[in-house]
C-alpha positions as CSV (number, residue, x, y, z in Angstrom):
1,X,24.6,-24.0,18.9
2,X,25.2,-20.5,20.3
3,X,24.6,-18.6,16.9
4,X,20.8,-20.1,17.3
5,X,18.5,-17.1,17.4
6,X,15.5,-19.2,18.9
7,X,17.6,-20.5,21.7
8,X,19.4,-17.4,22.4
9,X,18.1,-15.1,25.4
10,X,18.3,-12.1,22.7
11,X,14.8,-11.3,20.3
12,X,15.3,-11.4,16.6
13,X,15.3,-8.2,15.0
14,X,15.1,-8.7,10.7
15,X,17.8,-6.9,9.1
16,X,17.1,-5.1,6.2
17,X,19.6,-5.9,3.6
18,X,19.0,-9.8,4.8
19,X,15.1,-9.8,4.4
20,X,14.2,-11.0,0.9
21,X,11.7,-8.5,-0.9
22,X,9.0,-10.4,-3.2
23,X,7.0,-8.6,-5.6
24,X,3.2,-9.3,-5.9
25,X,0.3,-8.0,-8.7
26,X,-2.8,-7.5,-7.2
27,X,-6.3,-7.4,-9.4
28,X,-8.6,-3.9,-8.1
29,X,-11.3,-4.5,-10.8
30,X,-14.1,-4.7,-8.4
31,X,-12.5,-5.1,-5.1
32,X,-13.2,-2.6,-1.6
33,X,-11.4,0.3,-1.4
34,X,-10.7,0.1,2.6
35,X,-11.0,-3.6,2.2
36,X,-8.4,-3.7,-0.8
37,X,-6.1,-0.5,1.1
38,X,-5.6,-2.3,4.7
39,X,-4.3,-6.1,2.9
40,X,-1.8,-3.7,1.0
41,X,-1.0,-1.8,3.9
42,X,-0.4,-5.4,5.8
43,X,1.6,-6.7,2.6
44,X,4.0,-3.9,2.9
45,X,5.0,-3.1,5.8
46,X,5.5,-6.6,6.5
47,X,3.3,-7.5,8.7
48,X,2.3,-11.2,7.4
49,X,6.0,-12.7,7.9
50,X,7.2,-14.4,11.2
51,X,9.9,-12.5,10.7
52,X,8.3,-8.6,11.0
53,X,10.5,-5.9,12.7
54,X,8.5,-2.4,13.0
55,X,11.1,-0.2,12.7
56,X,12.9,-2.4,9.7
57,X,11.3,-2.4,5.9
58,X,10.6,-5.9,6.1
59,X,7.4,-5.8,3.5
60,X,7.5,-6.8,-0.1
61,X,6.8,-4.8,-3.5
62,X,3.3,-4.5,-4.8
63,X,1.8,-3.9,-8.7
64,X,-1.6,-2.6,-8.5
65,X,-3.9,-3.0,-11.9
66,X,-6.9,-1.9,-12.7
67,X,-7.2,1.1,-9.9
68,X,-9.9,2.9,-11.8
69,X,-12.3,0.0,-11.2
70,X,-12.5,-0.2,-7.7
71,X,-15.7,0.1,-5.6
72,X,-16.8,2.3,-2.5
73,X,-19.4,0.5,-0.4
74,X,-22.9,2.5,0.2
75,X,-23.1,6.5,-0.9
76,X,-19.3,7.0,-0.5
77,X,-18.9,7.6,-4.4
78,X,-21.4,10.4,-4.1
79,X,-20.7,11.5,-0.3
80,X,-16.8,11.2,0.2
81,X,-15.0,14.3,0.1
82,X,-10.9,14.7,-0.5
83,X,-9.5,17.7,1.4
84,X,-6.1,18.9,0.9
85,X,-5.3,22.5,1.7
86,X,-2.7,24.1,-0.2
87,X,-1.1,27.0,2.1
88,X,-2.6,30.2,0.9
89,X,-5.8,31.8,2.4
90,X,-8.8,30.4,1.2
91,X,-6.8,27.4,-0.6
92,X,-8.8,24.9,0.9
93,X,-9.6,22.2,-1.9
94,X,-12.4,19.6,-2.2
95,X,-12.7,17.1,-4.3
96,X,-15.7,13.9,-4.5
97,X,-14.2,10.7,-4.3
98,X,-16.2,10.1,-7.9
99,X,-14.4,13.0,-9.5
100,X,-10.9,11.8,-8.1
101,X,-11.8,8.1,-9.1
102,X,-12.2,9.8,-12.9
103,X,-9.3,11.9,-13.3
104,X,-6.9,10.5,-10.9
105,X,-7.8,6.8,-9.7
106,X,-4.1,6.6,-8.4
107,X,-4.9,8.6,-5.9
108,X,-7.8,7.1,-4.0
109,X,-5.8,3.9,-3.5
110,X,-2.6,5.4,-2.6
111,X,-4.6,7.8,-0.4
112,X,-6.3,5.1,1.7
113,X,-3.0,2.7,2.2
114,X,-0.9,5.9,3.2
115,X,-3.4,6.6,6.1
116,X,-2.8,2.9,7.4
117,X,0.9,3.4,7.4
118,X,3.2,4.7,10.0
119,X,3.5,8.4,9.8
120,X,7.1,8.9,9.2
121,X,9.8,8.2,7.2
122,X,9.4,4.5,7.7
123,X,6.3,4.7,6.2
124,X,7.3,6.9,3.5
125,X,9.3,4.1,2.2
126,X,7.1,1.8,2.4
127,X,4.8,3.4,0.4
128,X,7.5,3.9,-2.7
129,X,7.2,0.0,-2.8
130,X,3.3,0.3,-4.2
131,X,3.3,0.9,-7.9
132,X,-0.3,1.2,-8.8
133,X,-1.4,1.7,-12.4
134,X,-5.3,2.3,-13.8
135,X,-5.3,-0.2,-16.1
136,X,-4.1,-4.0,-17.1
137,X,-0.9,-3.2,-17.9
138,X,2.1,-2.9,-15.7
139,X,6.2,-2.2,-16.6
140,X,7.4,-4.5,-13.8
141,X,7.5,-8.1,-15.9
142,X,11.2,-7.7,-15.4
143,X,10.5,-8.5,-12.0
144,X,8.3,-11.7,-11.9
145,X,5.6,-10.6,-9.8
146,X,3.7,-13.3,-8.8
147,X,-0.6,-13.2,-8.6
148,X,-1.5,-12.2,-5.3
149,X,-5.3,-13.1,-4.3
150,X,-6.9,-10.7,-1.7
């Protein structure tokens, strides 16, 4: 059996186009933020399957509900600061991570998975695959998701 990749002397690499892409809803309501952000981070790049590649997209798709009831651990709600700085002198911006959770709760999620994937356009990618939504409801019952306990 020469077309055997396990007896072969050559390492399997995953192809993209051959790797199978699942999609997964994940419950936030009440979940870790950094607890919650790395398992996400793991589910899409890929990183669970025997079959992970780092420089293919090998990870599946993932629905996030219920963003805006997530939980910091300790003061963090009160203490944690979001810096962004927009270009222009004195554009520095600040932001509490209660503040952001109100207006945009989005953001906090997708803030802490993009800071635990690869920086570059790899991870970019990857990150188009996490559809995360404040509330119960989702648009992606087209595609089947299945209930994915973290």
């Amino acid at each position: 059996m020469p077309n055997n990749p396990l007896r072969s002397n050559k390492s399997f690499m995953a192809k993209e186009p051959e790797v199978e892409k699942k999609w997964y809803v994940v419950d936030a309501a009440d979940k870790i933020v950094g607890r919650l952000a790395s398992a996400l981070a793991m589910k899409l790049r890929g990183k669970d399957k025997p079959i992970f590649t780092p420089h293919n997209d090998v990870g599946d798709f993932i629905v996030v509900v219920n963003a805006a009831k997530v939980r910091f651990t300790g003061r963090k709600l009160e203490q944690k600061v979001y810096r962004h700085y927009t270009g222009y002198i004195g554009g520095l911006k600040e932001v509490l991570a209660k503040n952001l959770l109100e207006k945009k709760p989005r953001e906090v999620l997708a803030h802490a998975v993009r800071g635990m994937l690869p920086k570059n356009s790899l991870g970019r990618r990857q990150l188009k695959k996490l559809k995360i939504y404040p509330g119960p409801e989702h648009p992606h019952g087209a595609q089947k998701p299945e209930r994915l306990e973290l």
